[in-house]
Legacy VTK file of the C-alpha trace (Angstrom):
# vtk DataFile Version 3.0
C-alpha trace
ASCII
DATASET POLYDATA
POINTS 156 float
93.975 86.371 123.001
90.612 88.861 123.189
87.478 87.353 121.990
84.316 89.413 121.722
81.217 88.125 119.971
79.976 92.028 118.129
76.422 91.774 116.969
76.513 92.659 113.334
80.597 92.984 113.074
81.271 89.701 114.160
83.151 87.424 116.663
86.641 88.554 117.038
89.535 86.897 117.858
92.347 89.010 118.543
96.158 87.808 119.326
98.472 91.052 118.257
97.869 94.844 118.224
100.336 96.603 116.083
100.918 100.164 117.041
102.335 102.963 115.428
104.261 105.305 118.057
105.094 108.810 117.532
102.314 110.952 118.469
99.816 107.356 119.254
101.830 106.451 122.105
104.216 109.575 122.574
104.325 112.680 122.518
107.188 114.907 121.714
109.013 111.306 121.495
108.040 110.453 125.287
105.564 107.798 126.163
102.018 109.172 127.272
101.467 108.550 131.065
99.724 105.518 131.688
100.511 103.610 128.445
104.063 101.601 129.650
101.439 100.057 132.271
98.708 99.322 129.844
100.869 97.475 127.532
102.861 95.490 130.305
99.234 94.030 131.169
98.003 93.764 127.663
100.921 92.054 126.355
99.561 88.814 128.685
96.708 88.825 126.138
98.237 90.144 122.692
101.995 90.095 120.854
102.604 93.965 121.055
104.380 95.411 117.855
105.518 99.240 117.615
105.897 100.190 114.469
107.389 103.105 114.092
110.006 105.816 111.816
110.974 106.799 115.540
110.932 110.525 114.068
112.499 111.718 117.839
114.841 108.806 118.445
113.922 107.688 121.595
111.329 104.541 121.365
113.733 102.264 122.410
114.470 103.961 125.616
110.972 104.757 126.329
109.762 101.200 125.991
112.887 99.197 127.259
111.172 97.689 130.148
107.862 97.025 128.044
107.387 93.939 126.351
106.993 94.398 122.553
108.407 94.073 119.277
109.843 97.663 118.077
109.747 97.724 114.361
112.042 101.450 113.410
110.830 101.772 109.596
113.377 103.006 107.189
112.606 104.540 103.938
109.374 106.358 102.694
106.624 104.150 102.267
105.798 103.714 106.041
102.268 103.352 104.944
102.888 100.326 103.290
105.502 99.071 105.001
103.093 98.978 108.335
100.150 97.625 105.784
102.739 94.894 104.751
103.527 94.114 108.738
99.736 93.740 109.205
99.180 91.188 106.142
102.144 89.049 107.599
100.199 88.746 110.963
96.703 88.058 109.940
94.559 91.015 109.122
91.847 89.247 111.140
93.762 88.469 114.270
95.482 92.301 114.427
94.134 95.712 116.619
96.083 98.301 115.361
96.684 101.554 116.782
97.508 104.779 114.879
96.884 108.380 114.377
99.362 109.568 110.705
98.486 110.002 107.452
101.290 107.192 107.220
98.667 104.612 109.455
95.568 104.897 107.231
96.390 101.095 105.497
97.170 99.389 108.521
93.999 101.128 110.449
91.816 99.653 107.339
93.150 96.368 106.842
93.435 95.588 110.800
89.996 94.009 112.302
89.907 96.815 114.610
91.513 99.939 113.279
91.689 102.734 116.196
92.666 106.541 115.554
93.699 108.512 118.335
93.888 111.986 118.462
96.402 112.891 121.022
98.395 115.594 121.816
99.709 115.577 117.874
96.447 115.660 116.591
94.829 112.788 113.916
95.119 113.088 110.127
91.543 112.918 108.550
93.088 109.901 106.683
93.767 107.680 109.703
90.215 108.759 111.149
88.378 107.216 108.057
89.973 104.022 108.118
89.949 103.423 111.423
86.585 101.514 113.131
86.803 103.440 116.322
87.967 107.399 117.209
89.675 107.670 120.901
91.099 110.932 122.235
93.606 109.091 124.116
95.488 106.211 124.116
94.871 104.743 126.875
91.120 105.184 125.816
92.217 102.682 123.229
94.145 100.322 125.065
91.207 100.569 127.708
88.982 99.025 125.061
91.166 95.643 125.055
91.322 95.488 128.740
87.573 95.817 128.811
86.373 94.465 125.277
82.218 94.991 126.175
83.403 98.908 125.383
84.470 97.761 122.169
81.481 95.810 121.759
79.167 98.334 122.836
81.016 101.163 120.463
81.170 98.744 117.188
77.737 96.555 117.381
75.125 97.613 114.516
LINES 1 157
156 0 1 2 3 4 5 6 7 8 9 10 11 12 13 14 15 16 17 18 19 20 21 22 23 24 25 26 27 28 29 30 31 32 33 34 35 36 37 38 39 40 41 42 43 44 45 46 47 48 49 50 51 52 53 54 55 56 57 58 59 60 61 62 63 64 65 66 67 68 69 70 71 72 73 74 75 76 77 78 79 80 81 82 83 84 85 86 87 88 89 90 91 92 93 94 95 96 97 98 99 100 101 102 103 104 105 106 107 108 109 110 111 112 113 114 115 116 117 118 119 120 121 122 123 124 125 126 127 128 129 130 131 132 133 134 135 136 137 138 139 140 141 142 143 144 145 146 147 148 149 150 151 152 153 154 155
């Protein structure tokens, strides 16, 4: 679990940060340098979920030896479907990561919503549902490991 007390947002009490994958965590299908490692430590703080249409069919090689729950969506409604995941969790309890058109629900209804731009870019969507804007994801996963960042970037 994260805790951080945010003047003005409120305390937060994380336990699970749901993730979208292509072009959040990936690019081109392959995992961003850097990010396998940040989630190995994170996941002794939060349940990791990938959610994901796994547009270039490699997620579950690319995260094999990373603990985490890979969710492949199916269908058309991603957006919902990764809303839906969210509401089953605990909106309050969830950090979700995301940078698609198809993340803008989850990014809203999560307590933390984080857009990252990436090598894929962000749709304008994501960006103004999420609470915080990182270039990188490993800027966003940073934030967990070192939650005064997130306090600092969300206090009023």
């Amino acid at each position: 679990m994260i805790e951080i007390d945010i003047p003005g947002f409120g305390t937060v009490s994380l336990t699970d940060l749901v993730s979208d994958y292509t072009g959040t965590l990936s690019v081109d299908g392959r995992v961003l340098p850097g990010v396998k490692e940040s989630l190995r430590r994170l996941a002794s703080l939060l349940t990791i979920h990938i959610l994901t249409a796994d547009t270039f069919g490699r997620v579950q090689e690319e995260l094999a030896k990373v603990p985490c729950r890979i969710q492949i969506l199916r269908g058309s409604d991603h957006d919902i479907q990764k809303e839906e995941y969210v509401k089953k969790l605990g909106p309050e309890k969830v950090v979700a990561l995301g940078n698609g058109k198809n993340d803008r629900r989850m990014l809203k209804l999560a307590k933390i919503g984080i857009a990252v731009s990436e090598g894929e870019g962000c749709a304008v969507d994501a960006l103004m549902a999420a609470d915080i804007h990182v270039r990188h994801a490993l800027d966003g996963l940073n934030l967990l490991m070192h939650p005064l960042r997130a306090k600092a970037t969300l206090r009023f």
